[in-house]
C-alpha positions as CSV (number, residue, x, y, z in Angstrom):
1,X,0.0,0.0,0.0
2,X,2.8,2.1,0.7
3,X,4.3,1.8,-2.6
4,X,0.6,2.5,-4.0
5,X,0.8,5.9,-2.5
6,X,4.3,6.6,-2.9
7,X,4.0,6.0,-7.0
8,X,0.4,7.8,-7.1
9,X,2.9,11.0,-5.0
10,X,5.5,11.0,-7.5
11,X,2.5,11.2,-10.4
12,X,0.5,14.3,-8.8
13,X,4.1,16.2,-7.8
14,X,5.0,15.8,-12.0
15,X,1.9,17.1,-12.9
16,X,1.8,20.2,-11.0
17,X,5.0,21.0,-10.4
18,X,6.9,23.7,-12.4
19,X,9.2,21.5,-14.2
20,X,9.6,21.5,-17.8
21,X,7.6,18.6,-18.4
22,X,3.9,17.5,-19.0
23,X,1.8,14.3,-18.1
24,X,-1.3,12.8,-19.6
25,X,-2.8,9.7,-19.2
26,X,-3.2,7.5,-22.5
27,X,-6.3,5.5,-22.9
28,X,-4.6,2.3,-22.7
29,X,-4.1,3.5,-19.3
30,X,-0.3,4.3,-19.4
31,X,1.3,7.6,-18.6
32,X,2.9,9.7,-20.9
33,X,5.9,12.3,-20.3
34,X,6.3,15.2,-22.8
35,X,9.6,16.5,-23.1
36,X,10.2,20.2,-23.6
37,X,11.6,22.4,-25.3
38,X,10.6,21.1,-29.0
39,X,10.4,18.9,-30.5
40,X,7.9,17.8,-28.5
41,X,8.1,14.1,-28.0
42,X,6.2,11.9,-25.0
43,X,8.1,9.0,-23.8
44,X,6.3,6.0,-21.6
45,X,6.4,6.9,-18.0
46,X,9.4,5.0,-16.5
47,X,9.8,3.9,-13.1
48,X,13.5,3.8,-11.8
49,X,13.6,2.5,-7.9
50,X,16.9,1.7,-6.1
51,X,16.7,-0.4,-3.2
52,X,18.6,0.7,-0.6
53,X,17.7,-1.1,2.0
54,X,17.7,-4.8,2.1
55,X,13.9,-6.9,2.8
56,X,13.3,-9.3,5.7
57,X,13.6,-12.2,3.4
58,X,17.1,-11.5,2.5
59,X,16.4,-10.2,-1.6
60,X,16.3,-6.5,-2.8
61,X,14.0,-5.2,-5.7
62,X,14.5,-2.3,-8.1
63,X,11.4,-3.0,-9.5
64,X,8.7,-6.0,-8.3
65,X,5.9,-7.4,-9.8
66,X,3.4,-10.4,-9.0
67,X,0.2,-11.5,-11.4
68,X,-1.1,-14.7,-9.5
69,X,-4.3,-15.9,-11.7
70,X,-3.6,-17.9,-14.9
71,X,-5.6,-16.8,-17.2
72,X,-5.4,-17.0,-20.5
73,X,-2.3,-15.1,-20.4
74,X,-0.7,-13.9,-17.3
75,X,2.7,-12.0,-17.8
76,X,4.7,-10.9,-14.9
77,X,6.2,-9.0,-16.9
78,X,5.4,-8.5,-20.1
79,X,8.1,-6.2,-22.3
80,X,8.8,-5.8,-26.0
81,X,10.9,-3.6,-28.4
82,X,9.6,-4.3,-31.9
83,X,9.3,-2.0,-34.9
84,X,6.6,-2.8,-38.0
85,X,9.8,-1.6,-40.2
86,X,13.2,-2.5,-40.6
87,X,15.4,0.3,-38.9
88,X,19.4,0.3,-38.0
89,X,19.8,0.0,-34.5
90,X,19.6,-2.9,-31.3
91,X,16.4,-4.1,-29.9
92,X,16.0,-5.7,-26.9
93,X,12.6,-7.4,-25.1
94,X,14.3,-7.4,-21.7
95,X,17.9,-6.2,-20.8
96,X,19.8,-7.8,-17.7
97,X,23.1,-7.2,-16.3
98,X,24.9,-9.1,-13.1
99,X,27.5,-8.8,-11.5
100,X,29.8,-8.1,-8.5
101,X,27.7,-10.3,-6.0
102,X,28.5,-13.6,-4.0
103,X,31.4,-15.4,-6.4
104,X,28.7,-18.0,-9.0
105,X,25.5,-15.9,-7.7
106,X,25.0,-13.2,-10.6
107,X,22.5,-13.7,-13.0
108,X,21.6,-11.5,-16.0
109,X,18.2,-13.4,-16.3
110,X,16.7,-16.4,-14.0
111,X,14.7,-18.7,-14.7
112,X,12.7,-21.1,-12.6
113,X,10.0,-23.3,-13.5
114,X,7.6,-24.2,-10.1
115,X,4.5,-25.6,-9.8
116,X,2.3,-28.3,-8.6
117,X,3.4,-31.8,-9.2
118,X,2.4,-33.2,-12.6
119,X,2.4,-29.5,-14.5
120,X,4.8,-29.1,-17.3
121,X,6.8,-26.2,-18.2
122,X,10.2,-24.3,-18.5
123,X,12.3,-21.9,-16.3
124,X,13.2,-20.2,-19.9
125,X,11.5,-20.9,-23.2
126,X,12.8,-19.4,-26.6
127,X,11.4,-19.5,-30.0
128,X,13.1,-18.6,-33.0
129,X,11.4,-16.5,-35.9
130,X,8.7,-18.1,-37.3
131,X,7.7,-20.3,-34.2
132,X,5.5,-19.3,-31.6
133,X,4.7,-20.7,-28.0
134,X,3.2,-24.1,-27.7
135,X,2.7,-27.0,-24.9
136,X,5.8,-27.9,-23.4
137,X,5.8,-31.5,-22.1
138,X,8.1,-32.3,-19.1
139,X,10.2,-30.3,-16.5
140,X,13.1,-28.2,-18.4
141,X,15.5,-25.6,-17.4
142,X,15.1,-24.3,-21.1
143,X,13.6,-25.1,-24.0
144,X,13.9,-24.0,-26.7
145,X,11.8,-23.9,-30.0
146,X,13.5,-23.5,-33.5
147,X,17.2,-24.0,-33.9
148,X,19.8,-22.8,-31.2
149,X,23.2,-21.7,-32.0
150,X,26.0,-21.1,-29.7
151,X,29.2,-19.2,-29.9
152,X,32.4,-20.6,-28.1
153,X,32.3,-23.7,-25.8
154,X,29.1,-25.7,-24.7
155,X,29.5,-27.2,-21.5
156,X,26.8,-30.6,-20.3
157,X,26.6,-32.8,-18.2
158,X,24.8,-34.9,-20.9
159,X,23.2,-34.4,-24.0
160,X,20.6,-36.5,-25.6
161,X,18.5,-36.4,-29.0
162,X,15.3,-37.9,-29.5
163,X,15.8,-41.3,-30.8
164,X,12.5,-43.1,-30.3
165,X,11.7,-45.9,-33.0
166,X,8.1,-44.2,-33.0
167,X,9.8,-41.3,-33.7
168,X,11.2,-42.3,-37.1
169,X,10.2,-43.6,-41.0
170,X,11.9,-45.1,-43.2
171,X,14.7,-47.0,-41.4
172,X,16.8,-48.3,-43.5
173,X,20.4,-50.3,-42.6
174,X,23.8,-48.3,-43.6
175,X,25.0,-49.8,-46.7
176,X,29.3,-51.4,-47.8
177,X,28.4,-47.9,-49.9
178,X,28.5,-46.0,-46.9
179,X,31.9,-47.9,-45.7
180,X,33.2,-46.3,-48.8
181,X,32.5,-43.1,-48.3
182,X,33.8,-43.0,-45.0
183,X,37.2,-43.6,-46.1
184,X,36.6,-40.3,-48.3
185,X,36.7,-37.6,-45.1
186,X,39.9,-36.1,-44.4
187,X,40.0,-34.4,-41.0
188,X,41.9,-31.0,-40.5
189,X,43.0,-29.0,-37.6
190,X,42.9,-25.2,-37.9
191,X,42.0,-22.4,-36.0
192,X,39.0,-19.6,-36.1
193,X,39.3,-16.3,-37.4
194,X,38.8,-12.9,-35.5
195,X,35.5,-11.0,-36.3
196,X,38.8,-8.3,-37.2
197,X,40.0,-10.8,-40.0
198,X,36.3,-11.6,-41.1
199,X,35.3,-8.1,-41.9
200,X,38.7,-7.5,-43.4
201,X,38.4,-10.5,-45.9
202,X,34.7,-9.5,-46.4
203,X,33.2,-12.8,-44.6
204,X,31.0,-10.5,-42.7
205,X,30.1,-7.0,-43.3
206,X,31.4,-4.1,-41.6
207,X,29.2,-2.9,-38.3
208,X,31.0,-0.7,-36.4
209,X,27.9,-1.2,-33.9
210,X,29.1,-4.5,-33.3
211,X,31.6,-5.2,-30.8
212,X,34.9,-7.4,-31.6
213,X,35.5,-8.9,-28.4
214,X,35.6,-12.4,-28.5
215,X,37.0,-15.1,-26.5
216,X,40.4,-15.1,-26.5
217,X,41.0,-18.5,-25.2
218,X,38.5,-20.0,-27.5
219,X,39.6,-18.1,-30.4
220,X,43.1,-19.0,-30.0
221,X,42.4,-22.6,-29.3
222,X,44.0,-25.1,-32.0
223,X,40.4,-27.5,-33.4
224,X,39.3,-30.2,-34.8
225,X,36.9,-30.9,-37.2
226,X,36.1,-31.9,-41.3
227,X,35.7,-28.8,-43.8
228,X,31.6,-28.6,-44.4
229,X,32.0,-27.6,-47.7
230,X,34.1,-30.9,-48.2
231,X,32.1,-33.1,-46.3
232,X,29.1,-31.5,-48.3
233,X,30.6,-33.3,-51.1
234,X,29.9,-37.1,-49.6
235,X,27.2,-36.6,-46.8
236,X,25.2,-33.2,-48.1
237,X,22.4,-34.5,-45.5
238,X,24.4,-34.0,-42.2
239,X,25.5,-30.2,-43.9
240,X,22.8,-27.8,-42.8
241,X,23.1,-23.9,-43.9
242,X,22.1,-21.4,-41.3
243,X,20.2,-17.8,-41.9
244,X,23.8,-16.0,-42.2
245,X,24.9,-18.3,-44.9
246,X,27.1,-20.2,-43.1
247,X,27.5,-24.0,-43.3
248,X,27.1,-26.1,-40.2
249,X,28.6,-29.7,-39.6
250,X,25.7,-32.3,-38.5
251,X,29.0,-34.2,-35.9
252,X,26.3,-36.4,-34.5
253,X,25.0,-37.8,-37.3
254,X,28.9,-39.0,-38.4
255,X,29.0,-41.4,-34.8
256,X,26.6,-44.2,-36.7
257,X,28.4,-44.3,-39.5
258,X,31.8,-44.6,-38.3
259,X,30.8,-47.0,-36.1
260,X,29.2,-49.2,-38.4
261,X,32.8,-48.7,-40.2
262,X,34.4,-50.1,-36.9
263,X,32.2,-53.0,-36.9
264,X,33.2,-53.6,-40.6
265,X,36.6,-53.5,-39.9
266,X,36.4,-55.7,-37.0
267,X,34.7,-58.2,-38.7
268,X,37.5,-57.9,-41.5
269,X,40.5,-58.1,-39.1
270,X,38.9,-61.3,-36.9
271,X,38.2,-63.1,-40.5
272,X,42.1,-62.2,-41.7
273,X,43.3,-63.3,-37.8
274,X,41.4,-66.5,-38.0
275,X,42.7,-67.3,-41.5
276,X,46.4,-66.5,-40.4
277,X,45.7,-69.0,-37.3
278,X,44.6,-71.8,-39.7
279,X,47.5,-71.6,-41.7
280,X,49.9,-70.9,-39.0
281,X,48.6,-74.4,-37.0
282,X,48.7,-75.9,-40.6
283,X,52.4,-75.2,-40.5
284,X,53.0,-76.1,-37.0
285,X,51.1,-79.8,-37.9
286,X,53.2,-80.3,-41.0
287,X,56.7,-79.3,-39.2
288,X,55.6,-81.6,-36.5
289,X,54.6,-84.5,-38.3
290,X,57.5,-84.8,-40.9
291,X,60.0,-85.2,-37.4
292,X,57.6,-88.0,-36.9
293,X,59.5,-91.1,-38.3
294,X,56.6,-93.1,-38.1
295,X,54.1,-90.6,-40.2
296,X,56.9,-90.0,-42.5
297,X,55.2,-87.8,-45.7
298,X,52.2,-88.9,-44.7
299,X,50.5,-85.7,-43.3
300,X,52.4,-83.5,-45.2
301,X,50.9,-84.3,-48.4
302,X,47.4,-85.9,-46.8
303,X,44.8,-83.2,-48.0
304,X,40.6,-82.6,-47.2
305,X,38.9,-80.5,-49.1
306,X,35.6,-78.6,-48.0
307,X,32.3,-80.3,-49.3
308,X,30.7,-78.9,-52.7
309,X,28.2,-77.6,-52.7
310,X,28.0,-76.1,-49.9
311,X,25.4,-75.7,-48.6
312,X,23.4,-78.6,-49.8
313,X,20.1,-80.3,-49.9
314,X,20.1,-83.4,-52.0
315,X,23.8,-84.5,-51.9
316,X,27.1,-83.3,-52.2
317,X,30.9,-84.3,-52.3
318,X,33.7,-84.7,-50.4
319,X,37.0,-84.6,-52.0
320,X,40.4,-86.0,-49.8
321,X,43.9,-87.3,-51.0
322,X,45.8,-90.2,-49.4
323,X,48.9,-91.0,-49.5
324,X,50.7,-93.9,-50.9
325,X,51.9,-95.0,-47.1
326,X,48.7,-94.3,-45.8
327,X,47.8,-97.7,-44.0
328,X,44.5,-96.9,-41.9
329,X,42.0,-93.8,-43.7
330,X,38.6,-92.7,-42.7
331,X,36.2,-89.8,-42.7
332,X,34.3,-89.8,-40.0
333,X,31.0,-87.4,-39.5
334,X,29.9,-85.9,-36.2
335,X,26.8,-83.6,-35.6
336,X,27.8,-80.1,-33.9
337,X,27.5,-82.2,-30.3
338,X,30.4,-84.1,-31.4
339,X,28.1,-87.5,-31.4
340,X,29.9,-89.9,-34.4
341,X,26.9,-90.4,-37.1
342,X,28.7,-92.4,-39.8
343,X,32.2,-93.8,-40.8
344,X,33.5,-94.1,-44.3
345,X,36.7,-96.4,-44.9
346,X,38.9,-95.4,-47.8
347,X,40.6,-98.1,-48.9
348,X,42.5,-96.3,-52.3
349,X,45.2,-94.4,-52.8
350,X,45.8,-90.6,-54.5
351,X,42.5,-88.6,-54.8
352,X,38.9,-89.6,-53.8
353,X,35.7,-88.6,-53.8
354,X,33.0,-89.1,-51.5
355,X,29.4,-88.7,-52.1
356,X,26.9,-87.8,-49.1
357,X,23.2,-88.6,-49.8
358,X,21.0,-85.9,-48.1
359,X,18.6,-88.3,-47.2
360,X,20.9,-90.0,-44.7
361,X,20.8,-86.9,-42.4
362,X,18.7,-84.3,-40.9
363,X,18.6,-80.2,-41.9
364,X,21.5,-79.1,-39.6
365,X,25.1,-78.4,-39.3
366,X,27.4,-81.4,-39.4
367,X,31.4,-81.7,-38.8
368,X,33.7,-84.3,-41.3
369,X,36.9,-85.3,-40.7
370,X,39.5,-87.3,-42.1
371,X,41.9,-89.8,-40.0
372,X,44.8,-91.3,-41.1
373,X,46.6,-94.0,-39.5
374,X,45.0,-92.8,-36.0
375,X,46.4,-88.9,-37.1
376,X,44.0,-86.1,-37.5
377,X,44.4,-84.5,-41.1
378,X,41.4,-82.0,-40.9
379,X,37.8,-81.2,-40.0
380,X,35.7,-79.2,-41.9
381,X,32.1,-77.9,-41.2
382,X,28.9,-78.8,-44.0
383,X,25.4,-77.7,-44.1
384,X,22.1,-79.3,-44.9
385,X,19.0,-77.8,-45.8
386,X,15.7,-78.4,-46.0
């Protein structure tokens, strides 16, 4: 109530006073101030309090306001700085400045979303050009409608994207063509330029209302990164071009891909390792065996050969060489539990061919293996289908 008064003082003493000024009230139910001498010119009554003197609950107030029922729309404050034409200048809806408090207490604007449990909102909500308010689901510090752009360093905790199957259309697995292009990006370092050397080169236009400062550190910094205008070139869908003209870099979008291209490699270097053991214990068999007195070119020129075709329905063949020496030779056939389902003597000499009847055997995986003389040549995997 006091301020009530005090405000409905300062009004009255303005009005009558002998100052060179004038006040009416506008039907919108504002006050205007004329300024004299001329040009005449009234300016929105401004209110300018300084408080001196700190409040029982700790928090001072130049200026306070409260608007407790939701209506429709309820504004606490409610402030804008828009012209219906184009004019060369700054505008600003609300300007904040903090500082020289508690060390981490200043803020230029807070924020704070409160409520009862179950409502939904933000502390700060932003929407670009072109976007206007709309239903905000969830409890966010800041959200933020239409595309955000930052200058310098982001700092998280975490950051997420929505990736909800639900979400999506079109799903489609990342193709060997992909793989390819991968191998395509060439990654740079470099540094940024000064707002100096971008108005110099004619980047940016010259605005001498704009400020240079920038941060040093972050300016200075050696980065890492792939050239859009390059990468354009292979993946044009993770380039996006901003109002300014400039080129942005989708870097997310790149993590699937390259590791999809680690998985491909993988697979490649476990295939090439697993052929390189296979011949490596081929080796070690055969330098083994020929110091064997009693196996004497035996296993080194013994031989079995993987079925064909495989896989196989009706039959299919398996091809072996035996030695001359060779005293004892059989192939034996196992299912993948290691149980012994047949056993076929060979009783020639030089190359032979076995044929296995489909029929004999159930749709599965099966395990053949040719003994000599009590020695294990090799053991190779078939399959039957249906």
């Amino acid at each position: 109530m006091k301020k009530i008064v005090l405000l409905l003082s300062l009004i009255i003493t303005l009005a009558f006073s002998n100052i060179k000024a004038q006040m009416k009230m506008t039907s919108d139910g504002n006050f205007d101030v004329e300024t004299i001498p001329a040009p005449n010119a009234w300016t929105k009554f401004q209110v300018n309090f300084n408080s001196a003197n700190t409040s029982p609950s700790g928090r001072n107030y130049a200026f306070y306001t409260t608007n407790t029922p939701c209506g429709n729309l309820t504004y606490g404050i409610y402030a804008k700085a828009y012209s219906s034409s184009v004019f060369s200048g700054r505008a600003y809806g609300i300007y904040a400045v903090a500082g020289n408090c508690s060390s981490g207490y200043n803020y230029g604007i807070y924020g704070a979303f409160s409520g009862a449990s179950g409502t939904n909102g933000a502390g700060i909500y932003g929407a670009a050009n072109g976007y206007s308010d709309m239903d905000v689901a969830g409890n966010w510090a800041g959200y933020f409608n239409g595309n955000l752009k930052v200058n310098g360093v982001s700092y998280a905790n975490s950051f997420s994207l929505n990736s909800d199957k639900r979400l999506k259309k079109e799903i489609k697995p990342i193709t060997s063509i992909t793989f390819d292009k991968i191998s395509q990006l060439n990654a740079v370092s470099y540094k940024l330029k000064k707002r100096q050397e971008l108005k110099a080169d004619g980047t940016i236009p010259t605005d001498t209302s704009k400020s240079d400062t920038v941060n040093g550190k972050f300016i200075n910094k050696i980065h890492y990164g792939y050239l859009a205008q390059d990468l354009q070139q292979i993946f044009p869908e993770l380039i996006y071009q901003g109002d300014d003209g400039f080129l942005a870099v989708d870097y997310i979008g790149l993590i699937p891909l390259m590791m999809e291209e680690i998985k491909q490699q993988n697979a490649t270097i476990t295939s090439l390792q697993q052929q390189i053991n296979n011949c490596c214990a081929k080796v070690n068999k055969s330098n083994q065996k020929t110091s064997d007195p009693n196996n004497e070119n035996v296993n080194n020129s013994a031989s079995l050969y993987q079925n064909t075709p495989n896989p196989f329905s009706q039959q299919t063949q398996i091809k072996c060489f035996i030695p001359d020496n060779a005293m004892i030779s059989n192939i034996y056939i196992y299912d993948m539990q290691g149980t012994q389902l047949k056993k076929i003597q060979i009783n020639s000499k030089g190359d032979e061919t076995i044929t296995i009847q489909g029929a004999e055997f159930k749709a599965g995986m099966y395990m053949f293996t040719l003994i000599i003389d009590g020695k294990v040549i090799d053991t190779k995997k078939m399959i039957l289908t249906d």
